[in-house]
PDB file of N, CA, C and O in Angstrom:
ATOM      1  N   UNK A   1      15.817 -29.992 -33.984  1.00  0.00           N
ATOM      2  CA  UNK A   1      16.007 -30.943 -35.051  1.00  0.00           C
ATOM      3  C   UNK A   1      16.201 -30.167 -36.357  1.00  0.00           C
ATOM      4  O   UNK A   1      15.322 -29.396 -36.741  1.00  0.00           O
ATOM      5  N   UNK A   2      17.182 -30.329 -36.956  1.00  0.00           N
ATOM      6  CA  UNK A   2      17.389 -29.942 -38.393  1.00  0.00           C
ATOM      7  C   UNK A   2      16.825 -30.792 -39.500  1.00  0.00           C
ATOM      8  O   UNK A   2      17.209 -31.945 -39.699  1.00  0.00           O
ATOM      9  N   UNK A   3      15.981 -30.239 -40.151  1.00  0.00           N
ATOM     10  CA  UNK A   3      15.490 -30.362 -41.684  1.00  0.00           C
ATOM     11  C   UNK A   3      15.947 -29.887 -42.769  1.00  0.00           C
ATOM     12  O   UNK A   3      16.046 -28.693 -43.051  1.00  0.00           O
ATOM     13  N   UNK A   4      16.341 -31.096 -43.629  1.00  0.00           N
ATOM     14  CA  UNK A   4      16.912 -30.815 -44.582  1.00  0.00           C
ATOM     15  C   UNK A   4      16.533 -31.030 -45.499  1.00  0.00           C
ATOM     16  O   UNK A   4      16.308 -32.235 -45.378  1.00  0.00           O
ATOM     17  N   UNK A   5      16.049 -30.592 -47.113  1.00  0.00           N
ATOM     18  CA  UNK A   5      15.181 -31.209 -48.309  1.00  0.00           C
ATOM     19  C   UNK A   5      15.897 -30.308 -49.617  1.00  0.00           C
ATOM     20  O   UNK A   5      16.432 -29.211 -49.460  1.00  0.00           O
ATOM     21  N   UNK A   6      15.817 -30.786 -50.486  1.00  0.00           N
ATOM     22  CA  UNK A   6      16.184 -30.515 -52.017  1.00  0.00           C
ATOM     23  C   UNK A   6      14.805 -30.254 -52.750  1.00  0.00           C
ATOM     24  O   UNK A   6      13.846 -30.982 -53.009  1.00  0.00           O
ATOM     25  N   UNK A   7      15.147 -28.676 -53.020  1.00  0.00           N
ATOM     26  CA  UNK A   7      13.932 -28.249 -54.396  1.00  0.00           C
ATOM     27  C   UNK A   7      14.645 -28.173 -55.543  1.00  0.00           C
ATOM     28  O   UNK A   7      15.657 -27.481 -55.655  1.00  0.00           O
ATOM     29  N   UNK A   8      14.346 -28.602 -56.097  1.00  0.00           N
ATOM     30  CA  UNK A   8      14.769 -28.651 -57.376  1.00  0.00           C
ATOM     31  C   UNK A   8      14.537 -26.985 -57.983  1.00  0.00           C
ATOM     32  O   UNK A   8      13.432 -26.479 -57.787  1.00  0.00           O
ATOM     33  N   UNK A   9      15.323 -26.390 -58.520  1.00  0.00           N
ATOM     34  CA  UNK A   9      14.752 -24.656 -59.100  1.00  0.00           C
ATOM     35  C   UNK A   9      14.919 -24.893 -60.608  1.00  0.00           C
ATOM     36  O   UNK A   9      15.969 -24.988 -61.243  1.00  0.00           O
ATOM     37  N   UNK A  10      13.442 -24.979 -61.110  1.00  0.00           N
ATOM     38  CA  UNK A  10      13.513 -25.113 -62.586  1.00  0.00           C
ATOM     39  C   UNK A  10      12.376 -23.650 -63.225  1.00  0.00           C
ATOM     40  O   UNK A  10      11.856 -22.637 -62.758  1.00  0.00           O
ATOM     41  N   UNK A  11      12.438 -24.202 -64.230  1.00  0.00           N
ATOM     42  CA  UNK A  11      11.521 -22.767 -65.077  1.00  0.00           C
ATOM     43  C   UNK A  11      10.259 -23.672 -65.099  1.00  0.00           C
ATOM     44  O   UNK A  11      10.305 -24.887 -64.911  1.00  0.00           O
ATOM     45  N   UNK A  12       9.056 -22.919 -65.363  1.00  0.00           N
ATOM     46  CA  UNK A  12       7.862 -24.172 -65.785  1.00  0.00           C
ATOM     47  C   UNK A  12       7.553 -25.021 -66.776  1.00  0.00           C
ATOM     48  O   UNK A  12       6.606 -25.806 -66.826  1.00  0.00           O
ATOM     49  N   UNK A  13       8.670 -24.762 -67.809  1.00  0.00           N
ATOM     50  CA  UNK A  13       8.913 -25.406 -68.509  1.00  0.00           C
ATOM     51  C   UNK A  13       9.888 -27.174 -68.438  1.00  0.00           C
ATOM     52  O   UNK A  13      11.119 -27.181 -68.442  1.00  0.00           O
ATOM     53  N   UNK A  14       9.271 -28.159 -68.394  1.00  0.00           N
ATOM     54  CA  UNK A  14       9.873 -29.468 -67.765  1.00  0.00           C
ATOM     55  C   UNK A  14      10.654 -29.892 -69.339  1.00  0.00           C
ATOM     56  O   UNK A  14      10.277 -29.861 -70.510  1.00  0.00           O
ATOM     57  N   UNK A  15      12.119 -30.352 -68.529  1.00  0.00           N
ATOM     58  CA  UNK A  15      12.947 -30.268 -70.606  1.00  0.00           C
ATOM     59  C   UNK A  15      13.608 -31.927 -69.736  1.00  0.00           C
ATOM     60  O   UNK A  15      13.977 -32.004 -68.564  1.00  0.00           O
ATOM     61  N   UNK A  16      13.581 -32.841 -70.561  1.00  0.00           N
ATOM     62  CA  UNK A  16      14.122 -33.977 -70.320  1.00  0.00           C
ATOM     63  C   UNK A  16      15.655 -33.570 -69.573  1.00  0.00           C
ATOM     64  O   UNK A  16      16.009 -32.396 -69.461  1.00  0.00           O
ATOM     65  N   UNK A  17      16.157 -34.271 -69.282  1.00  0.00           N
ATOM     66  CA  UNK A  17      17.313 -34.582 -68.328  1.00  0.00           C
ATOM     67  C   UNK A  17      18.370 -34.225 -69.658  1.00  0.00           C
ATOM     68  O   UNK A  17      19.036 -33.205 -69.835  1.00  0.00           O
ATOM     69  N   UNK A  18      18.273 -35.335 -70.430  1.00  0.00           N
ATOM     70  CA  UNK A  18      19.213 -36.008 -71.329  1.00  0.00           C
ATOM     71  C   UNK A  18      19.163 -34.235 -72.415  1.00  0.00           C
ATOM     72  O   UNK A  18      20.279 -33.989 -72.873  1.00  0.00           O
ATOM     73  N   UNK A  19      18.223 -33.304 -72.737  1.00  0.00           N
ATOM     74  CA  UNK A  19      18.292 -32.467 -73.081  1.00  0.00           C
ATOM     75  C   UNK A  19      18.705 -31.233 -72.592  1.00  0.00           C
ATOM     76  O   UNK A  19      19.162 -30.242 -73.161  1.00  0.00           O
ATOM     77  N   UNK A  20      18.438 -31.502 -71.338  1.00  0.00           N
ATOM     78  CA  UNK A  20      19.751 -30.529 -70.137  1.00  0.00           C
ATOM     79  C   UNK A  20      20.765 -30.775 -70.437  1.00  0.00           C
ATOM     80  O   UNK A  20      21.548 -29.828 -70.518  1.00  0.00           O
ATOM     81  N   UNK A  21      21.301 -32.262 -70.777  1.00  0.00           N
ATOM     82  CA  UNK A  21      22.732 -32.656 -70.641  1.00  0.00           C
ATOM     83  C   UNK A  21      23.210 -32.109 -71.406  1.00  0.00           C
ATOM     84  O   UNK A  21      24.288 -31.561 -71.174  1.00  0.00           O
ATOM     85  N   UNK A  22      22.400 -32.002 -73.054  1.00  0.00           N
ATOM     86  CA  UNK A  22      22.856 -32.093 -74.193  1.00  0.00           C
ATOM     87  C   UNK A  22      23.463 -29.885 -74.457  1.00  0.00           C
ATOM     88  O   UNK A  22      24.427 -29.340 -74.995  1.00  0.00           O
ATOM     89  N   UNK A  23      22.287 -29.405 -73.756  1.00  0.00           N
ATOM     90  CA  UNK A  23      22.547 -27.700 -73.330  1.00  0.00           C
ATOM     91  C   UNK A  23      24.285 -27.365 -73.182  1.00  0.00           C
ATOM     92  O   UNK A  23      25.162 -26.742 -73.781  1.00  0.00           O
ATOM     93  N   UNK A  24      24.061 -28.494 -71.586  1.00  0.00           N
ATOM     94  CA  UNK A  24      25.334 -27.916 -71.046  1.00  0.00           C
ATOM     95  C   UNK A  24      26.808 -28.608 -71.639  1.00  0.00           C
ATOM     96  O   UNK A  24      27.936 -28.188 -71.379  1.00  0.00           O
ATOM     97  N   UNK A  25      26.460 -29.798 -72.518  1.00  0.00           N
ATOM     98  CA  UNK A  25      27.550 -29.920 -73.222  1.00  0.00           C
ATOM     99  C   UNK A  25      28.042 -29.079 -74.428  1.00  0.00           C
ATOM    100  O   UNK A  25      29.083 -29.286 -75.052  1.00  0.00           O
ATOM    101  N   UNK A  26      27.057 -28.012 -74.682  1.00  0.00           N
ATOM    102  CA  UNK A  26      27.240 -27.117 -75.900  1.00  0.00           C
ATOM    103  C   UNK A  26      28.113 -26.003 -75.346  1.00  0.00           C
ATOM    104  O   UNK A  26      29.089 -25.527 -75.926  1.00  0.00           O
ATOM    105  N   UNK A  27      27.536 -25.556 -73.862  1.00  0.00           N
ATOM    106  CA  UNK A  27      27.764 -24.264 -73.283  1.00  0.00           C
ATOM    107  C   UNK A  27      29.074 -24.741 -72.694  1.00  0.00           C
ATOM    108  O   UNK A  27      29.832 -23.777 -72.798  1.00  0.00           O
ATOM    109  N   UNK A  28      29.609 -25.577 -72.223  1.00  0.00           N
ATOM    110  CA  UNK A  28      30.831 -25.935 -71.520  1.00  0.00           C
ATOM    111  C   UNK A  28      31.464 -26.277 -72.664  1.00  0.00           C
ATOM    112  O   UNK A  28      32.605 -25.833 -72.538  1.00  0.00           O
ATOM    113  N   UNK A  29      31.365 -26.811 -73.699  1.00  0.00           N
ATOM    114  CA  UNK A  29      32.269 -27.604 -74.484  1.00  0.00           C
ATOM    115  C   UNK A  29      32.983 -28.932 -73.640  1.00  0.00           C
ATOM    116  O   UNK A  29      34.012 -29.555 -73.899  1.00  0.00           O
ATOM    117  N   UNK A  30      32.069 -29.078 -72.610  1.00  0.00           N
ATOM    118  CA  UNK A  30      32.891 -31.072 -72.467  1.00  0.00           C
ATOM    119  C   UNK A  30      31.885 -31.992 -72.951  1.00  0.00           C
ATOM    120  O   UNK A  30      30.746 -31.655 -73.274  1.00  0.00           O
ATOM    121  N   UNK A  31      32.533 -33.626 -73.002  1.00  0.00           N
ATOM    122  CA  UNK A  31      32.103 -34.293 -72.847  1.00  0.00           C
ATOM    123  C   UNK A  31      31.223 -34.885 -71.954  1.00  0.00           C
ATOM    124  O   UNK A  31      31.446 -36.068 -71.696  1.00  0.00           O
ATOM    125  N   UNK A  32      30.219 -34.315 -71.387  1.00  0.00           N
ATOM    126  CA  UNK A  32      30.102 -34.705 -69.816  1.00  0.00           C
ATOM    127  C   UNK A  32      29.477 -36.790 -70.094  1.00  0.00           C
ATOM    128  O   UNK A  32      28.728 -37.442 -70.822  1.00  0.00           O
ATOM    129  N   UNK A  33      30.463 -37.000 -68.908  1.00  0.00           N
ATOM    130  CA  UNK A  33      29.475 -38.648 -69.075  1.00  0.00           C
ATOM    131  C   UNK A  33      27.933 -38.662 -68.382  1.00  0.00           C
ATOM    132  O   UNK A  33      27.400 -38.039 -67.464  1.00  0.00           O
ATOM    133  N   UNK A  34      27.511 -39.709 -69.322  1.00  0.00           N
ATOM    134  CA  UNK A  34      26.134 -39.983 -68.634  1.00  0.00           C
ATOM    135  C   UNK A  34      25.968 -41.273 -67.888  1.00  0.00           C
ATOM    136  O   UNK A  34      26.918 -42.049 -68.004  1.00  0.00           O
ATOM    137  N   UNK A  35      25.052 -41.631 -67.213  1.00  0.00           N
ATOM    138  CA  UNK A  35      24.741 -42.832 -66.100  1.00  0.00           C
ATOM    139  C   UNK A  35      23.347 -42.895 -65.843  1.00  0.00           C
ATOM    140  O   UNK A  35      22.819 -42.249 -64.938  1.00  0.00           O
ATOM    141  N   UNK A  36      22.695 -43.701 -66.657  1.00  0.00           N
ATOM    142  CA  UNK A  36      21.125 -43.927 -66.972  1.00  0.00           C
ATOM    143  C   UNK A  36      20.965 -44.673 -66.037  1.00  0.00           C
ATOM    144  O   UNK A  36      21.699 -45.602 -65.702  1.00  0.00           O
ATOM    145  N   UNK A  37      19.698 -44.209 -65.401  1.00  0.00           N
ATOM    146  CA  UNK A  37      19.280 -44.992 -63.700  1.00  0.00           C
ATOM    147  C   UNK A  37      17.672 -44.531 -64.124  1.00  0.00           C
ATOM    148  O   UNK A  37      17.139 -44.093 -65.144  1.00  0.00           O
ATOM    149  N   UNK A  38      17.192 -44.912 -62.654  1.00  0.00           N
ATOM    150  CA  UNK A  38      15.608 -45.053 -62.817  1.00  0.00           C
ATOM    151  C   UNK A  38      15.205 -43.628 -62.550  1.00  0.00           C
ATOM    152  O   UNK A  38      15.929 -42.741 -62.098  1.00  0.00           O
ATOM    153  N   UNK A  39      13.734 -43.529 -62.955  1.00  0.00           N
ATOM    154  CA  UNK A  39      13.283 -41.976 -62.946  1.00  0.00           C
ATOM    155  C   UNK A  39      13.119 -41.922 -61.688  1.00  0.00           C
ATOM    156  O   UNK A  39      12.679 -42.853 -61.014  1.00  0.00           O
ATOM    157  N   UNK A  40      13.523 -40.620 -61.183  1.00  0.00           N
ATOM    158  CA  UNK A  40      12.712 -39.799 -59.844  1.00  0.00           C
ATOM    159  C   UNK A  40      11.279 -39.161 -60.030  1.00  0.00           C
ATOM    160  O   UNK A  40      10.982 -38.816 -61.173  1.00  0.00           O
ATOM    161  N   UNK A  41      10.564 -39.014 -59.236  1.00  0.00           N
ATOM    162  CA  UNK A  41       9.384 -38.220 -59.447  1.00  0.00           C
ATOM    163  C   UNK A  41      10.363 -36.642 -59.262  1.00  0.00           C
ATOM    164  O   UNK A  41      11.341 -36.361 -58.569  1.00  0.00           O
ATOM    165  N   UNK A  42       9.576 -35.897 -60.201  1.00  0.00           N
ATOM    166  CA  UNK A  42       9.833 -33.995 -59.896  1.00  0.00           C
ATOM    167  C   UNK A  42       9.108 -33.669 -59.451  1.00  0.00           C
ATOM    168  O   UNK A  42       7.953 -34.081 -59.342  1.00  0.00           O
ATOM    169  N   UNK A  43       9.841 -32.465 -58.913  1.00  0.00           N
ATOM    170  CA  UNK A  43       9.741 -31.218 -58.062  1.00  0.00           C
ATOM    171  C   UNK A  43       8.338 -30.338 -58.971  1.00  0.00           C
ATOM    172  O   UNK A  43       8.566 -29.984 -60.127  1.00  0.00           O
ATOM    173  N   UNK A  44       7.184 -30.097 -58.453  1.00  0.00           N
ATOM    174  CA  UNK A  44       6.169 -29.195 -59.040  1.00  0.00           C
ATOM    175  C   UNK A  44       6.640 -27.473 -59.346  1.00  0.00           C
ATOM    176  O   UNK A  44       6.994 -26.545 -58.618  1.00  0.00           O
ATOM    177  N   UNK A  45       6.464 -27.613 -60.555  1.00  0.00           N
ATOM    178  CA  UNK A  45       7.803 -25.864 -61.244  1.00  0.00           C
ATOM    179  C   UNK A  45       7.188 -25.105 -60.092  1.00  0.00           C
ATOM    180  O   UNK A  45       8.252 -24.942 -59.494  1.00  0.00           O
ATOM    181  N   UNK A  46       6.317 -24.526 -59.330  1.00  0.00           N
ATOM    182  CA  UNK A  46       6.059 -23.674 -58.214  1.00  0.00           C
ATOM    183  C   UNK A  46       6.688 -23.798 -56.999  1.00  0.00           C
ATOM    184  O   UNK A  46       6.936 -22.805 -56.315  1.00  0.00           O
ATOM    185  N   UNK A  47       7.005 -25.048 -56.618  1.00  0.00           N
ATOM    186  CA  UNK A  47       7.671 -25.376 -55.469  1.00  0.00           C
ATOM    187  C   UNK A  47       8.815 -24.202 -55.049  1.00  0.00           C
ATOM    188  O   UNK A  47       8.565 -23.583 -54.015  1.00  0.00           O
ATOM    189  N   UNK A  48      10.165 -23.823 -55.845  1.00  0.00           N
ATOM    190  CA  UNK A  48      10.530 -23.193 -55.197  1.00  0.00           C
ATOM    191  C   UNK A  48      10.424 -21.626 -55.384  1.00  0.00           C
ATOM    192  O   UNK A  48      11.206 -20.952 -54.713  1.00  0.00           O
ATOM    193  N   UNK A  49       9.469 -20.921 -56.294  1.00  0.00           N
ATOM    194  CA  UNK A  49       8.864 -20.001 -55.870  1.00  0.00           C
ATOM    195  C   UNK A  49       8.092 -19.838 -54.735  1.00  0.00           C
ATOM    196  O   UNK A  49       8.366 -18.860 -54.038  1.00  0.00           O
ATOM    197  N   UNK A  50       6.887 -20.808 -54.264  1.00  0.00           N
ATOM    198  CA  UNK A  50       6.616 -20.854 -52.758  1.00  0.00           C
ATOM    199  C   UNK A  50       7.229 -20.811 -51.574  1.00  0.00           C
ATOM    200  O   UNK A  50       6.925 -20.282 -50.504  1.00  0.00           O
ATOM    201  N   UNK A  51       8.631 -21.794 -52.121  1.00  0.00           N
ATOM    202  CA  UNK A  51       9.138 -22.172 -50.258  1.00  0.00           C
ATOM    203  C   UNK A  51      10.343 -20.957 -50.409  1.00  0.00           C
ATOM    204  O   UNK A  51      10.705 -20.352 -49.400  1.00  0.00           O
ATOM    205  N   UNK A  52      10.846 -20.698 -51.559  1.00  0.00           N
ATOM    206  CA  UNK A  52      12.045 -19.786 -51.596  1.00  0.00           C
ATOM    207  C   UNK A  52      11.487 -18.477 -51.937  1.00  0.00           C
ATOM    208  O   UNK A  52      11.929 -17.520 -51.301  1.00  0.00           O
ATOM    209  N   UNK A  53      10.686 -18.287 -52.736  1.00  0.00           N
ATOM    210  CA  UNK A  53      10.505 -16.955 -53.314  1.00  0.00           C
ATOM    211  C   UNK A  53      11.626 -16.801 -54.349  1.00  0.00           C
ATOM    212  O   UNK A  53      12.513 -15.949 -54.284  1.00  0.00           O
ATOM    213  N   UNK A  54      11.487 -17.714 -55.302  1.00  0.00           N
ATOM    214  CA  UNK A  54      12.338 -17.872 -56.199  1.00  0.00           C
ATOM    215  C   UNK A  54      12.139 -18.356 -57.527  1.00  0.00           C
ATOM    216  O   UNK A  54      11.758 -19.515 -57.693  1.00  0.00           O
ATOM    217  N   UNK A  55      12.399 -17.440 -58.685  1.00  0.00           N
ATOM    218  CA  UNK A  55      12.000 -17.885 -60.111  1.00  0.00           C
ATOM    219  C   UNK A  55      13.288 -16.946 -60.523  1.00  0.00           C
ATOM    220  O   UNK A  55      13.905 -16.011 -60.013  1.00  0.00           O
ATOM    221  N   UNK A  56      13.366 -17.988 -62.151  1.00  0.00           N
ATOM    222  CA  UNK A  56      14.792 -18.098 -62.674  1.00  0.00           C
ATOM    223  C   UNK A  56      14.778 -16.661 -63.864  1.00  0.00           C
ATOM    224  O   UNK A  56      14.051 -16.292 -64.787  1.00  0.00           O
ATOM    225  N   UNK A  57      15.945 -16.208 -63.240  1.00  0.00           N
ATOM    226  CA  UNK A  57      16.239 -14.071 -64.234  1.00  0.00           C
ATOM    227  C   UNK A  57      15.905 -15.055 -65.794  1.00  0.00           C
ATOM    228  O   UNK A  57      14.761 -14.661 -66.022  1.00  0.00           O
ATOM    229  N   UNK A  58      16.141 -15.771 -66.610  1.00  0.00           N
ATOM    230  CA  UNK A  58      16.512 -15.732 -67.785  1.00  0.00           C
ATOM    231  C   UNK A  58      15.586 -17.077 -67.905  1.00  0.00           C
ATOM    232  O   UNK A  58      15.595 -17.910 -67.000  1.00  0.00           O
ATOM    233  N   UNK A  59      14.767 -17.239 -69.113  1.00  0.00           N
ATOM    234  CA  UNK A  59      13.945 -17.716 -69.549  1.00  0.00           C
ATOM    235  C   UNK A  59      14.938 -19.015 -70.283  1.00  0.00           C
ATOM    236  O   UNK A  59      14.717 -20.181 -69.955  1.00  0.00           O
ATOM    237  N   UNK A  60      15.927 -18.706 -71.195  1.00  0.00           N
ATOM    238  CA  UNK A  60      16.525 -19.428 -72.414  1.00  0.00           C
ATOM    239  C   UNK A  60      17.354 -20.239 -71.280  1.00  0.00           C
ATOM    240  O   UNK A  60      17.538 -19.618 -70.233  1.00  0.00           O
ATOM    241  N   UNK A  61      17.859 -21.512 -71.363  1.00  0.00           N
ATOM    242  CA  UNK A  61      18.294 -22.479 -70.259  1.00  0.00           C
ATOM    243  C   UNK A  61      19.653 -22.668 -70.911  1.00  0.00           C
ATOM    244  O   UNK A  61      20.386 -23.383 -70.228  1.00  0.00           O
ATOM    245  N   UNK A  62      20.032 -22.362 -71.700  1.00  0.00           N
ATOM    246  CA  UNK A  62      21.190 -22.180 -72.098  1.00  0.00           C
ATOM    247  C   UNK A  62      22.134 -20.657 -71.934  1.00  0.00           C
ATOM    248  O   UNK A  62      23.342 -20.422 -71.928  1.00  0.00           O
ATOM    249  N   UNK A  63      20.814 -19.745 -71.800  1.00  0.00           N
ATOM    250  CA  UNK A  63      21.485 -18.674 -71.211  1.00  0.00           C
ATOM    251  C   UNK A  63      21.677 -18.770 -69.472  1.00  0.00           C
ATOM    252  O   UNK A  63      22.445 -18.127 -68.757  1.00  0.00           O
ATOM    253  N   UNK A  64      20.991 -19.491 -69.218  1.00  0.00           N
ATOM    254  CA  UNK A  64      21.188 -19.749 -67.712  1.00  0.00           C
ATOM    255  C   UNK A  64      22.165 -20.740 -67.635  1.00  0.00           C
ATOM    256  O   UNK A  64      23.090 -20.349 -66.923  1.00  0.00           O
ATOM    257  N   UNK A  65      22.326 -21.758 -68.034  1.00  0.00           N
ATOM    258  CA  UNK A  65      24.117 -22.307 -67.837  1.00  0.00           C
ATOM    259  C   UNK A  65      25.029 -21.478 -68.125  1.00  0.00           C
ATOM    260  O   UNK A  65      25.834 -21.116 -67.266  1.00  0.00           O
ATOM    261  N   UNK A  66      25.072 -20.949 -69.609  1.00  0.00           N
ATOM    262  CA  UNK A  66      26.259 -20.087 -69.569  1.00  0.00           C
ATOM    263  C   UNK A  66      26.439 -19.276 -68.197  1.00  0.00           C
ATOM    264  O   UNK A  66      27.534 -19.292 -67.634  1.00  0.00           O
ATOM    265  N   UNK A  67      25.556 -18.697 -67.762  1.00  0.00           N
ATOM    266  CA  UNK A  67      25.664 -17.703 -66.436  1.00  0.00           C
ATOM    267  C   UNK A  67      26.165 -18.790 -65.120  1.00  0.00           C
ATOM    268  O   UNK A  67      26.943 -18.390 -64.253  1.00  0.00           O
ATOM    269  N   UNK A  68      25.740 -19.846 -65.120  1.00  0.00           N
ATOM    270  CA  UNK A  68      26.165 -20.547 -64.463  1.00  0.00           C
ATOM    271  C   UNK A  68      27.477 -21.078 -64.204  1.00  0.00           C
ATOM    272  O   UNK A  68      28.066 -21.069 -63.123  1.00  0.00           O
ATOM    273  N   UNK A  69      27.958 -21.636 -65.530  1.00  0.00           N
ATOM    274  CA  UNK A  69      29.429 -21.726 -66.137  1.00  0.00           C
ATOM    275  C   UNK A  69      30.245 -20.924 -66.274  1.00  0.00           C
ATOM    276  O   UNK A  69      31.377 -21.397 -66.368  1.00  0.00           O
ATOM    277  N   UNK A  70      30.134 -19.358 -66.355  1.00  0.00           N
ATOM    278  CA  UNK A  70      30.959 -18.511 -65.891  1.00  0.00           C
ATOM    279  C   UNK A  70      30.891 -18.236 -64.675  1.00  0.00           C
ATOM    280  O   UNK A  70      32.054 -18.127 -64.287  1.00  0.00           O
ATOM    281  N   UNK A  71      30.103 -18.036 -63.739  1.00  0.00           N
ATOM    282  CA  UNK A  71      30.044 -18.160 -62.415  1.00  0.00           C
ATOM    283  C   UNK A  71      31.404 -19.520 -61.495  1.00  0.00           C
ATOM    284  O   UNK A  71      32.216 -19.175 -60.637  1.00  0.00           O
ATOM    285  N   UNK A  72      31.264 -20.768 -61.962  1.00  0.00           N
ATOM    286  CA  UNK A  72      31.671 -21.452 -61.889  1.00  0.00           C
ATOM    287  C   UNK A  72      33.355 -21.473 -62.111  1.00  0.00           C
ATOM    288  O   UNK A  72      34.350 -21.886 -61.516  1.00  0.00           O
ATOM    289  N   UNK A  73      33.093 -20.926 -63.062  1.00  0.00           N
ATOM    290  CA  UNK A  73      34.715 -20.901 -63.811  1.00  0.00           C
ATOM    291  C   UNK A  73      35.261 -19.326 -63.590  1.00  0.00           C
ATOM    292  O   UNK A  73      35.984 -18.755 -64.406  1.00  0.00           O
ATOM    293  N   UNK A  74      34.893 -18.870 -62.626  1.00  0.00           N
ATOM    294  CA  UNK A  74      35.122 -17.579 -61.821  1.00  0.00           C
ATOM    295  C   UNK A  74      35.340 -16.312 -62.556  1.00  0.00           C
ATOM    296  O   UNK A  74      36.208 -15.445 -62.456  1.00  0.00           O
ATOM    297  N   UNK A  75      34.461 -16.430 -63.206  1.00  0.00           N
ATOM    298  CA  UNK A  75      34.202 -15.259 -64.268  1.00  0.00           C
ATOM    299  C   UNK A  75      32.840 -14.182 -63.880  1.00  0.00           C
ATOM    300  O   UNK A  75      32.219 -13.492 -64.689  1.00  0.00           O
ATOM    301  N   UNK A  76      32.617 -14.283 -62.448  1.00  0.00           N
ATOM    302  CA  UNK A  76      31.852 -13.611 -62.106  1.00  0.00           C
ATOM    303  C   UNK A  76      31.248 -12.441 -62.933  1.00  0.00           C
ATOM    304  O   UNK A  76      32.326 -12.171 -62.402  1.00  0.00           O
ATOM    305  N   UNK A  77      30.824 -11.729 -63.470  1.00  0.00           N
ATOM    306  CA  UNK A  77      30.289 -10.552 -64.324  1.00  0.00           C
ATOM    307  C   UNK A  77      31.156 -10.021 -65.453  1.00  0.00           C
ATOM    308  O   UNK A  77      31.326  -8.887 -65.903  1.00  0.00           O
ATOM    309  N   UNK A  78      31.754 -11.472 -65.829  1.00  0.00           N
ATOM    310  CA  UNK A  78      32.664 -11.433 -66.803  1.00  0.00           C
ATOM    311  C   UNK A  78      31.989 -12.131 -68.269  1.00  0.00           C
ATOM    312  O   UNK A  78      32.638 -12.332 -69.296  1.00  0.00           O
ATOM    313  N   UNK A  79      30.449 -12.453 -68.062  1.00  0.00           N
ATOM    314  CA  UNK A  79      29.696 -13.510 -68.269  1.00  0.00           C
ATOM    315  C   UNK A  79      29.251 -12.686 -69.944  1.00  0.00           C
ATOM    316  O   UNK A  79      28.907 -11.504 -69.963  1.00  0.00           O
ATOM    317  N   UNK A  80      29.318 -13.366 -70.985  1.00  0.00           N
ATOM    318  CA  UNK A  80      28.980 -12.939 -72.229  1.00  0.00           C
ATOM    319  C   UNK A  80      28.020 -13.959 -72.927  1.00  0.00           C
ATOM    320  O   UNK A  80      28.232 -15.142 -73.192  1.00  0.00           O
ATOM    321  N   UNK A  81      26.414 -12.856 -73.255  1.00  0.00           N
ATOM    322  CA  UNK A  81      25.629 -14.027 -73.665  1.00  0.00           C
ATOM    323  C   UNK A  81      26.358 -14.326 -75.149  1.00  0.00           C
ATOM    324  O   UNK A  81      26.965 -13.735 -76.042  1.00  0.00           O
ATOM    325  N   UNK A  82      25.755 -15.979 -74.695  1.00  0.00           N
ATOM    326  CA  UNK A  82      26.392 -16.603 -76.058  1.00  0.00           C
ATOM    327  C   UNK A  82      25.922 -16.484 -77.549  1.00  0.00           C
ATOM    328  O   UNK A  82      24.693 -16.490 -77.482  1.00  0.00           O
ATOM    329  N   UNK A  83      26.263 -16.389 -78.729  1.00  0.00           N
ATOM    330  CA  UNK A  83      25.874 -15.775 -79.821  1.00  0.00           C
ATOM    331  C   UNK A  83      25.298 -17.010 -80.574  1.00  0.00           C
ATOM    332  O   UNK A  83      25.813 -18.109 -80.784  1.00  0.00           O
ATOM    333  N   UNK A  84      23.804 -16.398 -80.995  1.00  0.00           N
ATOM    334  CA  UNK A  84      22.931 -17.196 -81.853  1.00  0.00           C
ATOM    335  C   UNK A  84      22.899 -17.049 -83.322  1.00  0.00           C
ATOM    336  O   UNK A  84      23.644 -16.309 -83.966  1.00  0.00           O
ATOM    337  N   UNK A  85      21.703 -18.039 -83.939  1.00  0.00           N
ATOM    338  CA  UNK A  85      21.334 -17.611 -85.489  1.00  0.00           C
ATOM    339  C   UNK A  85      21.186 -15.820 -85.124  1.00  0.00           C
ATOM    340  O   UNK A  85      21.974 -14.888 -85.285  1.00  0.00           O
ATOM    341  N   UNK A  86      19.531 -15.915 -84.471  1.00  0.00           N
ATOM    342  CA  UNK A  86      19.043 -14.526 -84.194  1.00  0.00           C
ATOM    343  C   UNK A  86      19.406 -13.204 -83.911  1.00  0.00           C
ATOM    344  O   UNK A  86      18.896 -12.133 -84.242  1.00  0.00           O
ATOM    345  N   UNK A  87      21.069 -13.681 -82.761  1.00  0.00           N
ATOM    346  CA  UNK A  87      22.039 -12.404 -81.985  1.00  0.00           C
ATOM    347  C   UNK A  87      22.730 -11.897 -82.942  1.00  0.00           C
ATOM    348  O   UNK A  87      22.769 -10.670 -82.849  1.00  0.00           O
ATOM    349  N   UNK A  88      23.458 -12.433 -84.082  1.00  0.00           N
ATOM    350  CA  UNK A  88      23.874 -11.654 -84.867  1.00  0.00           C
ATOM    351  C   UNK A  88      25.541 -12.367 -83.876  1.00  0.00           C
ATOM    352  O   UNK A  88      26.661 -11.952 -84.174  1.00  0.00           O
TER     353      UNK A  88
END
């Protein structure tokens, strides 16, 4: 029998949905649409360090989309962190 389940891989830090959205509409530059539905219960931030052995390289969640979004957009290690107040 095959088992199949979804962990969610987040940092331990829990950031609203709608403030994810708002990340990756900065880092992509789209519009992405939204579709407000009922809450799910989450994934406990340890979960997939336990079952995977897995916690996220980059702390800043906007540096982790960008890495994501170039990944995506096949820019494999072509990936440039994005420039802040702080980066200069």
């Amino acid at each position: 029998m095959c088992l199949r389940s979804v962990i969610c891989c987040k940092a331990a830090r829990v950031r609203p949905v709608r403030e994810l959205v708002d990340i990756a509409r900065k880092v992509t530059g789209l519009d992405i649409p939204v579709r407000v539905g009922p809450r799910r219960p989450g994934d406990p931030p340890a979960l997939a360090q336990a079952r995977l052995g897995w916690s996220p390289r980059y702390a800043d969640m906007a540096v982790q989309m960008a890495h994501a979004w170039s990944w995506r957009q096949g820019g494999r290690g072509a990936f440039q962190r994005p420039r802040t107040a702080t980066s200069g």
